[in-house]
PAZAPA-4460 file (N, C-alpha, C; in steps of 0.05 Angstrom, whole numbers, plus 32768, in hexadecimal, padded with zeros to 4 digits):
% residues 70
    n_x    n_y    n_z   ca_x   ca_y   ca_z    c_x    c_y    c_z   seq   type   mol
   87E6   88D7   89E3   87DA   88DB   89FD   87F0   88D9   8A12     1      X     A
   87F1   88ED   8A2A   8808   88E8   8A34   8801   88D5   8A49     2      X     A
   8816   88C9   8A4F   881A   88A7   8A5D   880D   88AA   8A7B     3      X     A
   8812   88C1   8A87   8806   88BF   8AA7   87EA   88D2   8AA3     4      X     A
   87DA   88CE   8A8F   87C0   88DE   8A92   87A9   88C6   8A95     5      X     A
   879B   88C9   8AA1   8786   88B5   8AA7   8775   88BC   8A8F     6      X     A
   876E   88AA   8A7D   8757   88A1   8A68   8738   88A5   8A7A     7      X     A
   872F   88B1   8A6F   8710   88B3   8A7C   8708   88C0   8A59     8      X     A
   86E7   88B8   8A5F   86D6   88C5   8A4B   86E4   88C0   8A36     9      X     A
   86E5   88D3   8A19   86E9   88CD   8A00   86FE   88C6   89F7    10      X     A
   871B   88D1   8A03   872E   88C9   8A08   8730   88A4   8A10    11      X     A
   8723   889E   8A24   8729   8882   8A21   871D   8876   8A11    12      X     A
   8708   8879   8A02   86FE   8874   89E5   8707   8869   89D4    13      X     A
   8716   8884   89CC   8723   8883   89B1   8740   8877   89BB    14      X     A
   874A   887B   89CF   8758   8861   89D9   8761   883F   89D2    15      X     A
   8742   883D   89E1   873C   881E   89E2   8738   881D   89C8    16      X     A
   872C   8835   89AB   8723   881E   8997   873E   8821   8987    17      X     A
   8752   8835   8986   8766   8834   8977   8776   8819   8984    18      X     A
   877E   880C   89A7   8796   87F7   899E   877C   87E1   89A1    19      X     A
   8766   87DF   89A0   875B   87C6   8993   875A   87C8   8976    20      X     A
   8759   87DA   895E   8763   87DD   8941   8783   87D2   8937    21      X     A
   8793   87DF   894A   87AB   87CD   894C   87B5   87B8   8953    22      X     A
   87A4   87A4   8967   87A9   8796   8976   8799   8779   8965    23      X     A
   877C   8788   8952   876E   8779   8944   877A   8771   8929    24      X     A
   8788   878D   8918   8791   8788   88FF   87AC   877E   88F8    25      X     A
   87B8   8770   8913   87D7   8767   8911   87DE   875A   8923    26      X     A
   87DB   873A   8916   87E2   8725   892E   87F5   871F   8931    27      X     A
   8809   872D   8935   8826   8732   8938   882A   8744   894D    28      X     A
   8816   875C   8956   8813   876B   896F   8812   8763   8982    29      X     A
   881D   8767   8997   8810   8750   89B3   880C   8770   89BE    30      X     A
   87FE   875D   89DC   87F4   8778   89E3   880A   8788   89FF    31      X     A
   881E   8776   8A00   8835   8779   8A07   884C   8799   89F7    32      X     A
   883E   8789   89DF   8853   87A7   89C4   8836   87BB   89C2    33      X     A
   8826   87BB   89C8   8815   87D5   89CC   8813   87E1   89E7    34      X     A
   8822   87D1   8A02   881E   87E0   8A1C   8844   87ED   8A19    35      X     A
   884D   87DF   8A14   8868   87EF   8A00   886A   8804   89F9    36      X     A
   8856   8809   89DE   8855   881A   89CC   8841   8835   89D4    37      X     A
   8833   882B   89E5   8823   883A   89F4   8825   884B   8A10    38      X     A
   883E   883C   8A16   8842   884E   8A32   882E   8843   8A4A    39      X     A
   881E   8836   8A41   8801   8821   8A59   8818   880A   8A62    40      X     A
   8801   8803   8A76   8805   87E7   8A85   87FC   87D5   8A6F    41      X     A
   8801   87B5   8A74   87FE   87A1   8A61   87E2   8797   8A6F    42      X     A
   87D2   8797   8A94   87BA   8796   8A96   87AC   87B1   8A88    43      X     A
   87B6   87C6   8A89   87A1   87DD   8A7E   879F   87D9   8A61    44      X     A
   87B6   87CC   8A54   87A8   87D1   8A31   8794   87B6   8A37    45      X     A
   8796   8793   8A45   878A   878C   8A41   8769   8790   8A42    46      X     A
   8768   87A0   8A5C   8755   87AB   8A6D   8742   87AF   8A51    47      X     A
   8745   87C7   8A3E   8749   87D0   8A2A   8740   87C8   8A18    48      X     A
   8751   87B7   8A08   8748   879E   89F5   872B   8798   89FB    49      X     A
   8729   877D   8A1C   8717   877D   8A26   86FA   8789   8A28    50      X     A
   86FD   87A2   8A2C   86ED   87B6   8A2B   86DB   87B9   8A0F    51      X     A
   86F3   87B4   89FD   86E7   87BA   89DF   86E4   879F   89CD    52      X     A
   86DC   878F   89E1   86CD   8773   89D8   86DC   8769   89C2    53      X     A
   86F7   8772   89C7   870C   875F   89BE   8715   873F   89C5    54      X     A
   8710   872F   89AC   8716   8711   89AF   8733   870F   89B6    55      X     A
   8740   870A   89CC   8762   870E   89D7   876F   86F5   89C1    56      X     A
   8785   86F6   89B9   878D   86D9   89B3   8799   86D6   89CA    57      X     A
   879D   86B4   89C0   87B3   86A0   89D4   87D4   86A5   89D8    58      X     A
   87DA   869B   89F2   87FC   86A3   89F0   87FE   8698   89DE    59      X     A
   8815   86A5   89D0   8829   8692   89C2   8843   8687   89C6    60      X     A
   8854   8677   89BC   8873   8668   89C7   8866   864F   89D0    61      X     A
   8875   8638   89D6   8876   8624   89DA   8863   8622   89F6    62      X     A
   8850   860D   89F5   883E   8609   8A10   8850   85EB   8A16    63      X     A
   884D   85E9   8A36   8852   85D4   8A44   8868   85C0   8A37    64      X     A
   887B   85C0   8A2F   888D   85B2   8A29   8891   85B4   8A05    65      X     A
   8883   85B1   89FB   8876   85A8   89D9   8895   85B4   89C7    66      X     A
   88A0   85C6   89D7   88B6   85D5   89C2   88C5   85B3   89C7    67      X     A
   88CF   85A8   89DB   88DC   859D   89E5   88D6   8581   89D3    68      X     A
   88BE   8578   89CD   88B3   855F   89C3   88BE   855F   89A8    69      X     A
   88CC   853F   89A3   88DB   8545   8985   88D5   8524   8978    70      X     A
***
């Protein structure tokens, strides 16, 4: 799909359900490496996800100090 075409109708569809398939079957994807891989914004794939009653995961990396705690 080319990058500056606005998604409407079936097109945003099959869209939204292919990077929620990718986004679902590899928790190693963030949705950071699918607005990447996609040529989208990182709100529009979430938008997206969202849309397709996708459960988001949590950041990952160290929260609030914890890497630091020894």
């Amino acid at each position: 799909m080319p990058r500056s075409k606005p998604l409407i109708g079936e097109d945003r569809e099959r869209f939204r359900e292919s990077v929620s398939v990718v986004y679902k079957s590899d928790p190693d994807v963030s949705i950071r490496d699918i607005s990447e891989w996609t040529g989208r914004s990182f709100g529009f794939i979430r938008a997206m996800l969202v849309e397709a009653g996708v459960e988001l995961r949590s950041r990952g990396g160290a929260h609030c100090g914890k890497a630091l705690e020894t």
